[in-house]
C-alpha positions as CSV (number, residue, x, y, z in Angstrom):
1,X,6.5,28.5,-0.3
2,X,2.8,28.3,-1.4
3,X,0.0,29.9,0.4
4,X,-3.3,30.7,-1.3
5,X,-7.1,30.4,-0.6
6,X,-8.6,28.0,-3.1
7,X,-11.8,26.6,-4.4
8,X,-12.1,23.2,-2.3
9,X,-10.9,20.2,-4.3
10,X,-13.3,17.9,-2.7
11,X,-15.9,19.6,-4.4
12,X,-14.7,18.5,-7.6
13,X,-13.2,15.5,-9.4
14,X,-10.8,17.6,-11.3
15,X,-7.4,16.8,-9.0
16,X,-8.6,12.6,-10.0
17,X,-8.8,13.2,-13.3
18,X,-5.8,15.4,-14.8
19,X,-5.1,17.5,-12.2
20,X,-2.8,18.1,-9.4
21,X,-3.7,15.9,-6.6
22,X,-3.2,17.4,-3.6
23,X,-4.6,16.2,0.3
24,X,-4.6,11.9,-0.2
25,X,-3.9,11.3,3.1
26,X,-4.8,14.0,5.6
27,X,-5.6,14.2,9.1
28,X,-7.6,17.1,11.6
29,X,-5.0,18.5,14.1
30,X,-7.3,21.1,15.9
31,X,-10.3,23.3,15.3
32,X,-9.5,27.0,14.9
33,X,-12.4,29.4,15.6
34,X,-14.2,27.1,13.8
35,X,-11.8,26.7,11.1
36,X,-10.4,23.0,10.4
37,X,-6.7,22.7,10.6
38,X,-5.5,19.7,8.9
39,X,-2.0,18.6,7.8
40,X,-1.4,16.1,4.8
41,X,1.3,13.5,4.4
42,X,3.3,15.9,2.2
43,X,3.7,18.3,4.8
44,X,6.0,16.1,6.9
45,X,8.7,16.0,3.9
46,X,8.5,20.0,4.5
47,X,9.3,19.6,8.1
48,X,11.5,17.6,7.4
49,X,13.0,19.4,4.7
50,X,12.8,23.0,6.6
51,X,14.2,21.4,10.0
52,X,17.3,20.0,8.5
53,X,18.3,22.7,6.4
54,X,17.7,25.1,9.7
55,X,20.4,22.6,11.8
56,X,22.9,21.7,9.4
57,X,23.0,24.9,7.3
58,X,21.3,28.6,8.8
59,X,21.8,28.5,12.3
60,X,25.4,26.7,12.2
61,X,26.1,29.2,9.7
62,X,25.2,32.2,12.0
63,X,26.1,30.8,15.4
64,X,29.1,28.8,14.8
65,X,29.6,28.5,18.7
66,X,26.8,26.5,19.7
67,X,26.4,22.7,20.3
68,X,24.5,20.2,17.9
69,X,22.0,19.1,19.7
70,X,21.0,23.1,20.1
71,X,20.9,23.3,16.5
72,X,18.6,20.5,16.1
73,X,16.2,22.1,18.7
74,X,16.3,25.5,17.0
75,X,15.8,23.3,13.6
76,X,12.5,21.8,15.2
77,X,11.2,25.3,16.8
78,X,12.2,27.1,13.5
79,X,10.0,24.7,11.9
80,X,7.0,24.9,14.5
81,X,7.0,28.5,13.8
82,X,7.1,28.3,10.0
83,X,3.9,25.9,10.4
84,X,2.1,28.7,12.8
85,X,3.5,31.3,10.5
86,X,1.1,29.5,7.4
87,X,-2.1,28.7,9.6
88,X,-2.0,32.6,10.2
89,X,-1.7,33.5,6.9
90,X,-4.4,30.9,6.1
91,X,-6.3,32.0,9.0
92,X,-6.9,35.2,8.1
93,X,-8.1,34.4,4.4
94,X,-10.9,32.2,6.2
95,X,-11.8,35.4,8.2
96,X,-12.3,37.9,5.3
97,X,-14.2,34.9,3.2
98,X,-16.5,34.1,6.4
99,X,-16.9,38.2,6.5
100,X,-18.2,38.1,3.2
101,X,-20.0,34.7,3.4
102,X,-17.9,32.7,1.8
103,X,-18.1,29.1,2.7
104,X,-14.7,27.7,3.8
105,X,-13.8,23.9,4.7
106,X,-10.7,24.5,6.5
107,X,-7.3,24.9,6.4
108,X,-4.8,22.3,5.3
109,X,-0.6,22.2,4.9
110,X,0.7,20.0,2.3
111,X,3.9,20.3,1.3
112,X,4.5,23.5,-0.8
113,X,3.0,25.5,1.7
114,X,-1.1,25.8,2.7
115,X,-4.6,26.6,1.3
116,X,-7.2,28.0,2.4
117,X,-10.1,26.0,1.3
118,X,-13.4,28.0,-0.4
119,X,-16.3,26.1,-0.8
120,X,-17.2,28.6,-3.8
121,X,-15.8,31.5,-5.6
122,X,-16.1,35.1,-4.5
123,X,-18.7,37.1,-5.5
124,X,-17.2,40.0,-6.3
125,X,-14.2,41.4,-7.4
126,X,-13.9,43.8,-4.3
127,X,-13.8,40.4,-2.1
128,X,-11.5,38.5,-4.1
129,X,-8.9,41.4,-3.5
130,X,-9.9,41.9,-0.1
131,X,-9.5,37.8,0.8
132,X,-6.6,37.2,-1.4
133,X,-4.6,40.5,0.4
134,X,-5.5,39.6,3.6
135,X,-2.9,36.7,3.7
136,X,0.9,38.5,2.9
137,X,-0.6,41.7,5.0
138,X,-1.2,38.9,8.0
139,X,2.4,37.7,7.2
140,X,4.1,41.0,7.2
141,X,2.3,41.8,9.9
142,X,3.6,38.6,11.6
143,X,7.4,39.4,10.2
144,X,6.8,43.0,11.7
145,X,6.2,41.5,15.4
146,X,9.3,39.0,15.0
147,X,11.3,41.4,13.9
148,X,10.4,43.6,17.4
149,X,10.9,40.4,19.0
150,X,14.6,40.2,18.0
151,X,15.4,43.2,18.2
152,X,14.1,43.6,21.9
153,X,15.9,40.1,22.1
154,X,19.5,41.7,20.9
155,X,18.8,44.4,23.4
156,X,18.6,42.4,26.3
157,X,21.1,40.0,25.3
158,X,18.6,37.0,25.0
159,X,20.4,34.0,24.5
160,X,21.3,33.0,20.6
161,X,18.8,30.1,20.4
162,X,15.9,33.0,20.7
163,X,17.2,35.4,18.4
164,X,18.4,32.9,16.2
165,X,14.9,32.0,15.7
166,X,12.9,35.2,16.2
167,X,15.3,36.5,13.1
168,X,14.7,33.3,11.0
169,X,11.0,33.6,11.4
170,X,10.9,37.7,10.3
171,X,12.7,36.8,7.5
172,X,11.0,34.0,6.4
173,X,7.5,35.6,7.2
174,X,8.7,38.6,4.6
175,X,9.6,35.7,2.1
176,X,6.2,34.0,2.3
177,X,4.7,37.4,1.9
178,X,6.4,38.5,-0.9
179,X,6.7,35.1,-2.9
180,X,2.7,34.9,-2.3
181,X,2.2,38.2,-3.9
182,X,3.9,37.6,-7.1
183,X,0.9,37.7,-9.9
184,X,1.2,34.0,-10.6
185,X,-2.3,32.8,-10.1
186,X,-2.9,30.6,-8.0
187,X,-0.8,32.6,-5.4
188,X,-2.6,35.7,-3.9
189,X,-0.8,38.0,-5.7
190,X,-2.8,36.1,-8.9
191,X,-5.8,36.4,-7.4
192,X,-5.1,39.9,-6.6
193,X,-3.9,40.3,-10.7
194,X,-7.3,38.3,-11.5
195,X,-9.4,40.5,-9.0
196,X,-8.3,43.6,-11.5
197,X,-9.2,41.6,-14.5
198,X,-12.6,40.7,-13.4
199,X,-13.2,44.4,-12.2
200,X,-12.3,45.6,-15.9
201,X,-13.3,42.7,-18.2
202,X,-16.8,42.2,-16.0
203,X,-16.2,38.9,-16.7
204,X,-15.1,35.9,-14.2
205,X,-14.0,33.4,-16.8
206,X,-12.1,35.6,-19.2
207,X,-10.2,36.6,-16.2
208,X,-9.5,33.5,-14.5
209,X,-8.3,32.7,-17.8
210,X,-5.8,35.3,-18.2
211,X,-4.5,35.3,-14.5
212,X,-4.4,31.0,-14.9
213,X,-2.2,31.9,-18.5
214,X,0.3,33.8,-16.3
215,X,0.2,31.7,-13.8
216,X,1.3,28.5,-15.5
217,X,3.6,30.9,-17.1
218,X,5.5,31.4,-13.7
219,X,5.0,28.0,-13.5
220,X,7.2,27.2,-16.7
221,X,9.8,30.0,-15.6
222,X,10.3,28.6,-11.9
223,X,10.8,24.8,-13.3
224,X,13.6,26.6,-16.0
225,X,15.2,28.6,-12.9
226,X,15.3,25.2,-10.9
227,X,16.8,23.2,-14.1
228,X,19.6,26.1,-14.3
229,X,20.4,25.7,-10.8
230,X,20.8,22.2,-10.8
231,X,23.1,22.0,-13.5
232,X,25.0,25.0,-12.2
233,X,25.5,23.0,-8.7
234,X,22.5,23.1,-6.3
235,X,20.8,20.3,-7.1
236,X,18.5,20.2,-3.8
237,X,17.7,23.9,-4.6
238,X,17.1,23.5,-8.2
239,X,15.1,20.5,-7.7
240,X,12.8,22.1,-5.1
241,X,12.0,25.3,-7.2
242,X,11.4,22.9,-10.3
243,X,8.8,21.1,-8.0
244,X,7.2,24.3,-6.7
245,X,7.1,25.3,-10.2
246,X,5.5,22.1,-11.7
247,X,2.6,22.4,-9.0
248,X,2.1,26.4,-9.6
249,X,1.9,25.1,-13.6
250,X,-0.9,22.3,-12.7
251,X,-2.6,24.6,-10.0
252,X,-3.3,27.3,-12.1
253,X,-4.7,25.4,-14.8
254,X,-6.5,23.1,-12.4
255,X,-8.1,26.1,-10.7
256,X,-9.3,27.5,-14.2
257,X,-10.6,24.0,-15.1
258,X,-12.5,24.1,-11.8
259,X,-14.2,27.4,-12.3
260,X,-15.4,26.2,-16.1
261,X,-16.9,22.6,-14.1
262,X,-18.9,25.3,-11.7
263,X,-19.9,27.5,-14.7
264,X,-21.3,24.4,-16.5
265,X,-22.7,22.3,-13.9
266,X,-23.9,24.4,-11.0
267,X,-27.2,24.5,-10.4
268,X,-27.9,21.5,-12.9
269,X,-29.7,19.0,-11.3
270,X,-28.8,15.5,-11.9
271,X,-32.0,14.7,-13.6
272,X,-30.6,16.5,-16.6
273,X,-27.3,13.9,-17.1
274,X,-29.1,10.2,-15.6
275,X,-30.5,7.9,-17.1
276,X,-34.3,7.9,-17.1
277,X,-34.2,4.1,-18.5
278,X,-31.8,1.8,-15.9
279,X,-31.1,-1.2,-16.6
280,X,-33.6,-2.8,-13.3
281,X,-34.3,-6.6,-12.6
282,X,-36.9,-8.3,-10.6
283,X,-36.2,-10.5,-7.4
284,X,-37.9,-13.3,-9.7
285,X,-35.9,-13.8,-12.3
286,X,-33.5,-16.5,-12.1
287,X,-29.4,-16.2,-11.9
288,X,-28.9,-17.6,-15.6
289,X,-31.5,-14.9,-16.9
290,X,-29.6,-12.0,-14.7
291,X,-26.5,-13.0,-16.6
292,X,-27.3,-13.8,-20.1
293,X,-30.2,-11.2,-21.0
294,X,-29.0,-8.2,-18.6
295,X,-25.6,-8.0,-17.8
296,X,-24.4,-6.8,-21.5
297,X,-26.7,-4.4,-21.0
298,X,-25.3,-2.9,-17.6
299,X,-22.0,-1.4,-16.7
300,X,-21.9,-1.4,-12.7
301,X,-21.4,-4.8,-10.6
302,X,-24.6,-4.5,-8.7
303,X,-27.7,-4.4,-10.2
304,X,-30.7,-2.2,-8.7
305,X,-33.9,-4.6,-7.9
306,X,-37.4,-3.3,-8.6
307,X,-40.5,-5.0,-7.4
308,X,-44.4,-3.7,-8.5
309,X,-41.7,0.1,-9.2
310,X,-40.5,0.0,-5.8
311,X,-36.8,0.0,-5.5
312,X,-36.3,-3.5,-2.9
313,X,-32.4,-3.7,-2.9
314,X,-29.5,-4.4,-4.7
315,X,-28.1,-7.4,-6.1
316,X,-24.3,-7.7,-6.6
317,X,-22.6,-9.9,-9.1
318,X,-20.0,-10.9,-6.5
319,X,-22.9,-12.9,-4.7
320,X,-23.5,-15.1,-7.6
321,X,-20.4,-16.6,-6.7
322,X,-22.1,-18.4,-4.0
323,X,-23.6,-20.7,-6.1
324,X,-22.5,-23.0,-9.2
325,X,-22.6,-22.3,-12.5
326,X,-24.5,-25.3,-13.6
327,X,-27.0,-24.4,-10.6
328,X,-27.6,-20.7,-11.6
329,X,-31.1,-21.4,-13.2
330,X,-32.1,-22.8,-10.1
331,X,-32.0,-19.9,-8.0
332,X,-33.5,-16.1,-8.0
333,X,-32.3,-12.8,-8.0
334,X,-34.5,-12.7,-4.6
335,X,-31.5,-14.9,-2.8
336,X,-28.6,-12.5,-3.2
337,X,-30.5,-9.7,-2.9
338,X,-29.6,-7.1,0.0
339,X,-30.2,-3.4,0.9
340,X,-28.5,-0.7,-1.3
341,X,-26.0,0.9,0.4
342,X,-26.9,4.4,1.4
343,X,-23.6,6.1,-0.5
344,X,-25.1,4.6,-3.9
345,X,-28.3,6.5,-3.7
346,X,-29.0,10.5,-4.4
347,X,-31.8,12.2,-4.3
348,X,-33.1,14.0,-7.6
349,X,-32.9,17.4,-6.3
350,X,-29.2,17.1,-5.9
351,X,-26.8,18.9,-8.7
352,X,-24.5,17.6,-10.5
353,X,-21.2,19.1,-8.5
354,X,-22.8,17.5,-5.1
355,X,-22.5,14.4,-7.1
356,X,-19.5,14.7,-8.7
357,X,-18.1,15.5,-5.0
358,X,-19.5,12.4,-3.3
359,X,-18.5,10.2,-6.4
360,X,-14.7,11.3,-6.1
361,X,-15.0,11.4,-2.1
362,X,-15.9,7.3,-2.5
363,X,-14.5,6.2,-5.6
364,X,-18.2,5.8,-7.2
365,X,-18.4,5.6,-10.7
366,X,-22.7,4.9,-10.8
367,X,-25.5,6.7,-8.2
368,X,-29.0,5.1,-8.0
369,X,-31.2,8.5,-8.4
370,X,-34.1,7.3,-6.2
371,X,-37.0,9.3,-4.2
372,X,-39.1,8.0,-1.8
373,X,-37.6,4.4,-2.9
374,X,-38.4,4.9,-6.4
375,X,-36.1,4.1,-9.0
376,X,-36.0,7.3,-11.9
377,X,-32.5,6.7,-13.1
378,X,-29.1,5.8,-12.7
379,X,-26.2,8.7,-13.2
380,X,-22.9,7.6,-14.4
381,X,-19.6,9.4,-13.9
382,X,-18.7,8.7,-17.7
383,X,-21.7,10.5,-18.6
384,X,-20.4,13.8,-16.6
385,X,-17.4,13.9,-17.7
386,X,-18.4,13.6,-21.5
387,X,-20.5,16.2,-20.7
388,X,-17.9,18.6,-19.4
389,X,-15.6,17.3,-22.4
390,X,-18.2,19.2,-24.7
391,X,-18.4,21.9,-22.1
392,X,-14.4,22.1,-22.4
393,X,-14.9,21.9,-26.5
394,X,-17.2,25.0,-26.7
395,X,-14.7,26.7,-24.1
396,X,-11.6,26.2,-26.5
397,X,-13.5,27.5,-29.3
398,X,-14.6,30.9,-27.8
């Protein structure tokens, strides 16, 4: 089960290209102290998963006595309190990051567990330990009270469906604590092994490497463990600790990928990677002209319109279509011309991971870089990413 704060993926393009893509389809269930809890498709197969395994094989197991349909209840409520067990834990990373004024965007479950998601990296190595402890302390903490909780239950001779369920969730509270504090980074206990790194090295990036090294490393040893299992006979429990182990592999190396985008691109404003020379057309210019002299020259399917340097709309190639071929040198750019949509443009002042973000958050591939409806340039996802490709380059060499 996977529970760690992390860097927020929105904020780069990293899980699109090469990485482990996590929250595609997600949805807000409540507000927690100001805290966004949100649930992704993927968490449902855990449900799922966790409730049916809780009916058919724990609690039958345990309390041989009791009827089906109670089994399937304490499979649903064993499951509800798995899912408050991880917004805890979650919880209480947020509240040590907002201590330290950290920027967090929420919590969301997928299905290996939950993250807690940073909108930067601590600052220190002091509150990377402190944020990254804070979660398996919460969840002993929480296997602690359920653990009071059944055995005031056995005490009082509560009925089995209580303690069944009180038991399963101090047990599983200690798992999610101690599986989270193994030094596989991602996992808290990484970012408690990469916390110690940074504190000796003095260096963020030499330790994220290191602590990302082992924790693909886990990674590689869980997906071995699962393989062994499934040959030897468990096939659903081999398979899920190869899974868990194929996204701790991904994660870690996606996380370390993330911190060397930040290193290279925050800060930089966009003006440094656009194009200071767009190709630009005038409303005047006829439909054959648009086509023959400037669309070899220009990558996007819209093409920015400048009148007397005043940026006047946008002109999309799909319009064209309204109108015959044989007709095209008839008619002007000025009659499919329309306003640019707002999402295409960005202001100069912006840097390059606010673009990156908004680019991945809408599929973009080209931003108009306008100010005060000026055209200065055009910036092009291809030409960020070759840019981080050399970044990447440098990185593998030192």
């Amino acid at each position: 089960m996977c529970s760690q704060p992390a860097t927020s993926p929105e904020n780069s393009v990293l899980p699109a290209f090469g990485g482990v893509s996590v929250f595609e389809h997600r949805w807000t269930l409540f507000n927690l102290f100001g805290f966004g809890v949100r649930v992704d498709l993927s968490w449902l197969i855990l449900a799922l998963l966790v409730t049916w395994s809780l009916a058919k094989g724990l609690f039958p197991h345990q309390y041989p006595e009791l009827s089906v349909a109670t089994y399937w209840l304490m499979g649903i409520l064993g499951a509800l309190g798995l899912f408050v067990s991880i917004v805890f834990h979650e919880f209480c990373h947020s509240l040590v990051a907002r201590r330290y004024g950290l920027p967090m965007k929420g919590i969301t479950l997928f299905v290996f567990g939950g993250i807690a998601e940073m909108g930067e990296e601590p600052r220190t190595p002091k509150i990377e330990f402190l944020m990254a402890a804070a979660g398996p302390v919460a969840s002993f903490l929480l296997a602690l009270l359920f653990y009071l909780v059944w055995t005031l239950g056995n005490n009082l001779a509560w009925s089995d469906l209580a303690n069944g369920i009180t038991g399963y969730l101090a047990f599983i509270n200690v798992l999610l604590a101690v599986f989270n504090l193994l030094p596989a980074f991602p996992l808290d206990g990484g970012r408690i092994l990469r916390s110690a790194l940074w504190q000796w090295q003095g260096d963020l990036r030499r330790a994220t490497r290191s602590a990302s090294r082992i924790g693909a490393g886990f990674g590689v040893a869980l997906m071995l463990f699962g393989l062994f299992n499934a040959f030897g006979g468990n096939l659903i429990g081999g398979l899920w600790y190869f899974l868990i182990g194929l996204f701790l592999r991904g994660a870690a190396r996606m996380t370390y990928q993330q911190l060397l985008l930040r290193l290279a691109f925050e800060g930089q404003s966009i003006t440094h990677l656009m194009n200071p020379a767009p190709v630009q057309v005038s409303p005047d210019i006829s439909l054959r002209e648009l086509i023959e002299d400037h669309l070899p020259r220009h990558l996007g399917k819209t093409f920015p319109v400048v009148e007397q340097g005043w940026l006047i709309g946008c002109a999309p190639l799909a319009r064209i279509k309204q109108f015959r071929r044989e007709d095209w040198a008839e008619h002007q750019v000025r009659e499919i011309l329309q306003p640019c949509p707002e999402t295409t443009l960005i202001k100069p002042d912006a840097d390059v991971l606010q673009a990156l973000a908004h680019m991945q958050k809408l599929n973009l591939k080209h931003l108009l870089v306008v100010d005060d409806q000026k055209l200065l340039g055009t910036l092009a996802l291809a030409d960020i990413l070759s840019a981080y490709a050399a970044w990447m380059e440098l990185e593998s060499e030192t």
